[in-house]
Structures are given as structure tokens and as C-alpha cells.
N, C-alpha and C positions, 0 to 999 in steps of 0.2 A: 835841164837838170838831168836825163834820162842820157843823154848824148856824153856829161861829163862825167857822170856813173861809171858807164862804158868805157870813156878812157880812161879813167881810172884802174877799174879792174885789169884792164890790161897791159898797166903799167910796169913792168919788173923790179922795180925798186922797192928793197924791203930793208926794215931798218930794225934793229930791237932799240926801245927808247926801255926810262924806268917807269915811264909816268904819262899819265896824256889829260887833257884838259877833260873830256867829261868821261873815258872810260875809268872804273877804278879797279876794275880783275875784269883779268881773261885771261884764263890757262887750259891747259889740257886735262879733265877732268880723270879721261879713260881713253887708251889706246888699246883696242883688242884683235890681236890675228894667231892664224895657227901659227902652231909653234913648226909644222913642217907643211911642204907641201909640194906635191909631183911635178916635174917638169912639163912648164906649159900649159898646167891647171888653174882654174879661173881660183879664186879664192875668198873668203868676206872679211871684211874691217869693219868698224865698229868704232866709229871714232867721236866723242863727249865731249863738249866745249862746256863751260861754266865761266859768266858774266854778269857782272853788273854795272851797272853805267850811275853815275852820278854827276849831280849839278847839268846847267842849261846851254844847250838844250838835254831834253831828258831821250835820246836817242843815239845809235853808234850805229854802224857798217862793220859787220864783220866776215870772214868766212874759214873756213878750212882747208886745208892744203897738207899733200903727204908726199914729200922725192925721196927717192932712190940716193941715200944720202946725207948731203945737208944744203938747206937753201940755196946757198951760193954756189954750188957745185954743178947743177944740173937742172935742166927742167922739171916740172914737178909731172908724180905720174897721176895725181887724181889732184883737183881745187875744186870747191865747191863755188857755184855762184854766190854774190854778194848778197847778204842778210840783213836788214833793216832788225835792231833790238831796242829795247827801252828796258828802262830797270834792273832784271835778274831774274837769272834764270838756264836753263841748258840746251845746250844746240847741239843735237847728235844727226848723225849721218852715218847710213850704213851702207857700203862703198863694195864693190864687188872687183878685183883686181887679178892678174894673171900674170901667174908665177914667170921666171924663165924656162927657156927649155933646155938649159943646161944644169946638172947636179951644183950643188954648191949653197953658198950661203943671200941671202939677199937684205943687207939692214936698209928700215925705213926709219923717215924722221915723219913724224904729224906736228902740225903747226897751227895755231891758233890766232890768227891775224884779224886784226882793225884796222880799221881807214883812218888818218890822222893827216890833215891838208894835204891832204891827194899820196901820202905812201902810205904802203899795206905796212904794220908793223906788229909786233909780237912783244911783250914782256918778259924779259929772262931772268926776274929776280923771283926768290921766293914768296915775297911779299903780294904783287900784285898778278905774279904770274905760278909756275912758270906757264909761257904757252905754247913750250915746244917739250917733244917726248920719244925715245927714239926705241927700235923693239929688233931683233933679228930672227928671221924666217930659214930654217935649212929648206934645202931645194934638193929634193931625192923619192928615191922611188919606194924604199921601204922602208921598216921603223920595226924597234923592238916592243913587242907586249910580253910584261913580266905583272907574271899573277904570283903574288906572296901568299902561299896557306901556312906557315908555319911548322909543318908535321909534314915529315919526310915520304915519299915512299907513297903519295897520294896522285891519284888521275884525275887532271885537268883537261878540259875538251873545249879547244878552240876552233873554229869553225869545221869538225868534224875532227877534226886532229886531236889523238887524244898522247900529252907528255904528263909524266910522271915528275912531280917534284922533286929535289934535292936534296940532300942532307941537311940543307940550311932551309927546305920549305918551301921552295920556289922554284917555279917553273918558267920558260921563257920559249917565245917562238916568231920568228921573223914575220909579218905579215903590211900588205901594202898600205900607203900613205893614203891616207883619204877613205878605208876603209870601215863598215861598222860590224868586225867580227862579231859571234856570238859564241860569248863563252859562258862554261856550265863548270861548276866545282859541286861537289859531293853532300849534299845537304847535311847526312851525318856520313863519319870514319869510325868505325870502332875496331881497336884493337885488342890484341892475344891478353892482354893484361888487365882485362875486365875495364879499359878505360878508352872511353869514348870523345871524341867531341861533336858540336853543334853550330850549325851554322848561324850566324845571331846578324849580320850586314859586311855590308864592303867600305871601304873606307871614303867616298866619296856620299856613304848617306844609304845607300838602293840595300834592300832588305830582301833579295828575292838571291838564291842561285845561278840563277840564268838570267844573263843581261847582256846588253850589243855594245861594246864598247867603240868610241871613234877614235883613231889613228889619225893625230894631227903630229905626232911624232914620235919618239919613244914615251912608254905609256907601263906606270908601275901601278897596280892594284894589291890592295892587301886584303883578305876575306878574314873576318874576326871569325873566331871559332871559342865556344864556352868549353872548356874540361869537364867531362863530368865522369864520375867512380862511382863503381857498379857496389850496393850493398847487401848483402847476404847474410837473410837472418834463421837460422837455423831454432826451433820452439814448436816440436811436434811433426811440425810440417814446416815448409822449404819456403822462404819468399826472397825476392830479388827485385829490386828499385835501385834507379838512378839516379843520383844528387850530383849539383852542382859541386864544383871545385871550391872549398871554405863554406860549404854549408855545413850545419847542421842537422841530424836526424835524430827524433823523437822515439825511443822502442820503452816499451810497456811488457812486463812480462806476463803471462795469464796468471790469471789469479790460482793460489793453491786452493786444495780440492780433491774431486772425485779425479782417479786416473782415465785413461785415455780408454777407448770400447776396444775389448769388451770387459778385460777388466773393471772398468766402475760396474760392473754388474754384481760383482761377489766382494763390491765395499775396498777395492782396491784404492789409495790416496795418492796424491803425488806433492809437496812443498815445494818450492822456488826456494834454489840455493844460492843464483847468483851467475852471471853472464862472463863466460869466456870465449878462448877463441882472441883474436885481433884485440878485444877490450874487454877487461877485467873488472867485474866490480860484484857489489854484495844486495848495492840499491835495484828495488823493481825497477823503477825510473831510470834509463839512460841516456844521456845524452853524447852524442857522436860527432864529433867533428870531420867532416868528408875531404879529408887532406891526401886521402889513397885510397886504393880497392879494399871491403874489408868484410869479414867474414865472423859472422858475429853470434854463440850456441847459447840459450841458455837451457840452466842446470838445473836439474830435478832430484828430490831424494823420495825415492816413490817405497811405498808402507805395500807390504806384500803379505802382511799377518793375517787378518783378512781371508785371504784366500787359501791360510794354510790349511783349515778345519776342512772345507769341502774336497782339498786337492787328497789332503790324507785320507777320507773318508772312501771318495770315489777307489783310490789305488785301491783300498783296504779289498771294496768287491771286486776292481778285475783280479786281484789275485785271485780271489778264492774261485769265480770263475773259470778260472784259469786249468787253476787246478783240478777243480772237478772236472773236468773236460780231458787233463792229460791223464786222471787215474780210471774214466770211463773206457777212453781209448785204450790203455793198457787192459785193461779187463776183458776188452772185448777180444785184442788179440792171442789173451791165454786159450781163451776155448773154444779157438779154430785152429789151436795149432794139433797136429801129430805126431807123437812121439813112439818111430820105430823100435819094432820087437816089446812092444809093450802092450800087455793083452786091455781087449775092450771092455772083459765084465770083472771088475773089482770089487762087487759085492755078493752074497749068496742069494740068487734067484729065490732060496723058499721063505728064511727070515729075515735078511737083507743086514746078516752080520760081514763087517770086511774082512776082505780074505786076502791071504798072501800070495805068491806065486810060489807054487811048488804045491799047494798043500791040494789034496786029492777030494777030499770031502771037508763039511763047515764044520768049525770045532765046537758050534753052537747047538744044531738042528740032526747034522750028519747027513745031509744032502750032498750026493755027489757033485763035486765042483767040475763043468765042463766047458773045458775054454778052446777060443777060435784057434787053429796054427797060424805063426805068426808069419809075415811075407817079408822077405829081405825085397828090402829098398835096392 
């Protein structure tokens, strides 16, 4: 038995029939190789059978097989030894193969064969097969990685390399086949225009920034990025939050009331009159839809009556202050001043009647009036 095995397997006669007495499927489930790979570099397959056998005996001989081609064409470059199956079920093999060493293309066939009175043979309908599947490998030494961010004018850093995307958001840079660059995009970009984006995953699933990408050939990534717009609510004081792109944002205006310190000290009020700016309305309650940057004031009509009794009040003293202070100073400087050729005793020494200049004696008492000579200045 073990002898006719043997010559079997090594039989070269291969047939596609539609049908066979106890296999009822076998095709190629999955063929999987890179899509490129370096001249003269080993490389993996990955190669799925799916079978089921029915009716007696309850058992088949199958194997695997992958040429450079198509069966008839040429030797095969990998077969697997023959397989003893019953019932259903998958038969994989993972196959390790070596490119050429010249640039260019290499198409493979994988083939799904059973033993059927001594030939190897395959099913090429849809029905019970198929059980051949054919894939093509380029053979080269380098490959394009293109990282898509969307938003122009952004630094992308592949293995230390760092290119700026393009007007259309995409960036691109030649790098070797078989490679696991590591490349890094920008967590957040925020732009002149109060609008930002976020890094949210790539399109293959990975949620992080920075990830190794494998070069099995040319290789497009796209990095999803959220929008998001800056909101600015102006209401006393200054605040500034980021919302998503179509979100909504909640503003509440402060309740009317005592005005702001130190005002509310002297009964100053202030009423909510209604929010402008970007969005107009009259309701405390607004609701904002984050479709742009936006910049949002609300409006006060503040009661100043209040503070007018003590403001008039206060004025009232510094004037008067004021004034006493500029008729003090006045006062003080009359009587430091000197006024040349004009004598210093204006009264009569005996009764202390006023005298005039010129007169000799008091027209009151008749005490001689005698006065200093005077000094030219």
C-alpha cells in the first residue's frame, strides 16, 4: 500500500474531472502572498484547502501544489506530501518561497488536488470546486508608502523622514520592499482659523499615531481626522471650548441681578438683554450648532441709578475741598508778597486810625506820622 502511495504521488498526470466518486468539494479556500517582494528574497504563502468527502469509503488523498504558472506548464515550485482526509474540513499550509532575483513580475497558480484511481486531479467548476486560484507577485526592490491625512500643508514622519502633505492631503515616499517603516502623523493640527483637527484611527483599524507599517508593496494609508471649531463665549469674562464639527453647544446666560464688583457694592443691577456676535437671539437658553468658528457676546443693560446719589454726593465734597484749599493757598500768598515804594506803617502808632501817604500827622489823635524811606528795587 505504502509503495503504491509513493508511486502515485509521484505520478505527473493531472486531470480536472467535474466529479469523483467519494470526494464531493475541494477547492482553494484562500491563497495569500505579498503583493511585492525583493529580488531573491524568501517570502510566506499561505495556502486553505476546504473538503468534504462523501459516500464509501468515508476517506480521500489529497494535497497542495503551487507552479510558477499553470500545471501543465512547468514543474511545480512547492507540493505538499499526500494527506489522508475523511469527512470535512480545511487543510492549510503555510509554505515559505523565494522570489527571483530579477525585477519583474512572478504569477503563481495554487491547486487543490485528489487522488482519484491513481491521477492527482482538481475540480474546476464552481459547484464542487474551484480548486485552483491564481495571484501575481511584482518582484522589485522598492514600493510607494502613501499616508492620506486630508489637510494640506501637514508633517508626516516616516522613518525619520519627515514630508509635508499636499494640497490634496497626501503625502508619499519611496521606501524598501519588505520593510516595517515607522511612521508618525500629528495627533492634533490646529489651524490660523480657530479650527483644529483630531486624530480619531487609520484606516486599517490601529487607533494610535504612530505605527510600523509592512511594505509588501505599494501601500496607501488614510489617518481619519475629527474637525473640530473653536467657541468663544464672551459674558463678563472670556471662555474658549472646542466642539466637534455638527455638534451642538449649550450656553446659559447668567442670571440678571446685582452688577459685576465692585459696582454690586453701591446697588448697581445688570439684565440680560440677549446674545450676539456670530448668533443673535433674545432667549437666556442657546443652542449653537458647531458648523464654524464662532464667537458668541452676551448683552447686558446695567442700572447705574443706584450709584448716582453717592457719586453726586462724594463730587459735591471734593469740590468743596478743593476749593478751600485753592482760596487757602491764595491767602497765604497775598501776605508774603512786597509791594515796592509802598510804606510799611499804614496805621497811626498812638490810636491806630488809617493814614494815608502824604499826610504829616493823624487827622484823629495829631500824632506825628513817621514813616520808613522807601528803597528802589
Amino acid at each position: 500500500m505504502f509503495i503504491a502511495l509513493v508511486a502515485l504521488a509521484l505520478s505527473p498526470i493531472v486531470a480536472a474531472v467535474s466529479a469523483a466518486p467519494n470526494v464531493g468539494m475541494l477547492r482553494v479556500a484562500s491563497f495569500e502572498c505579498p503583493r511585492e517582494v525583493a529580488p531573491g528574497a524568501a517570502f510566506p504563502v499561505s495556502l486553505d484547502v476546504e473538503y468534504a468527502v462523501q459516500g464509501l469509503p468515508n476517506s480521500a488523498t489529497i494535497r497542495g501544489a503551487i507552479y510558477p504558472g499553470n500545471i501543465n506548464s512547468t514543474s511545480p515550485l512547492w507540493q505538499s506530501a499526500p494527506v489522508s482526509v475523511s469527512n470535512g474540513g480545511d487543510q492549510v499550509w503555510n509554505i515559505s518561497l523565494t522570489a527571483p532575483s530579477t525585477e519583474g513580475f512572478l504569477n503563481l497558480t495554487a491547486y487543490a488536488l485528489f487522488l482519484d484511481n491513481g491521477t492527482w486531479t482538481f475540480f474546476n467548476d464552481p459547484v464542487s470546486g474551484p480548486g485552483v486560484r491564481q495571484t501575481t507577485i511584482k518582484i522589485g526592490k522598492s514600493a510607494n508608502l502613501n499616508i492620506n491625512l486630508g489637510a494640506p500643508n501637514v508633517d508626516v514622519t516616516i522613518n525619520g523622514t519627515t514630508v509635508k502633505t499636499s494640497a490634496s492631503g497626501d503625502a508619499s515616499l519611496e521606501v524598501t520592499v519588505g520593510s516595517s517603516p515607522l511612521v508618525n502623523v500629528p495627533p492634533t493640527v490646529e489651524f490660523q482659523s480657530s479650527t483644529r483637527i483630531i486624530f480619531t484611527q487609520w484606516s486599517d483599524g490601529l487607533t494610535v499615531p504612530q505605527r510600523h507599517v509592512l511594505i509588501d508593496g505599494d501601500v496607501t494609508l488614510t489617518a481619519s481626522y475629527t474637525t473640530q471649531y473653536l467657541l468663544k463665549v464672551n459674558s463678563g469674562s472670556t471662555s474658549e471650548a472646542w466642539y466637534d464639527k455638527g455638534s451642538n453647544a449649550t450656553l446659559t446666560a447668567p442670571p440678571s441681578g446685582a452688577g459685576s464688583w465692585p459696582l454690586n457694592l453701591f446697588g448697581v443691577t445688570q439684565t440680560f438683554t440677549g446674545w450676539g456676535g456670530d448668533v443673535h437671539s433674545s432667549m437666556p437658553q442657546l443652542n449653537v450648532t458647531m458648523d464654524s468658528p464662532k464667537t458668541i457676546t452676551a448683552n447686558f443693560m446695567v442700572d447705574y441709578l443706584p450709584l448716582a446719589v453717592p457719586v453726586i454726593f462724594g463730587a459735591g465734597i471734593a469740590l468743596m475741598v478743593i476749593s478751600l484749599a485753592i482760596m487757602r493757598r491764595r491767602s497765604s500768598n497775598l501776605s508774603t508778597v512786597n509791594v515796592p515804594n509802598q510804606p510799611t506803617d499804614s496805621v497811626c502808632p498812638n490810636c491806630g486810625q488809617t493814614t494815608e501817604e502824604g499826610w504829616a500827622h493823624c487827622i484823629k489823635c495829631g500824632t506825628k506820622i513817621t514813616r520808613p524811606s522807601s528803597v528802589e528795587g
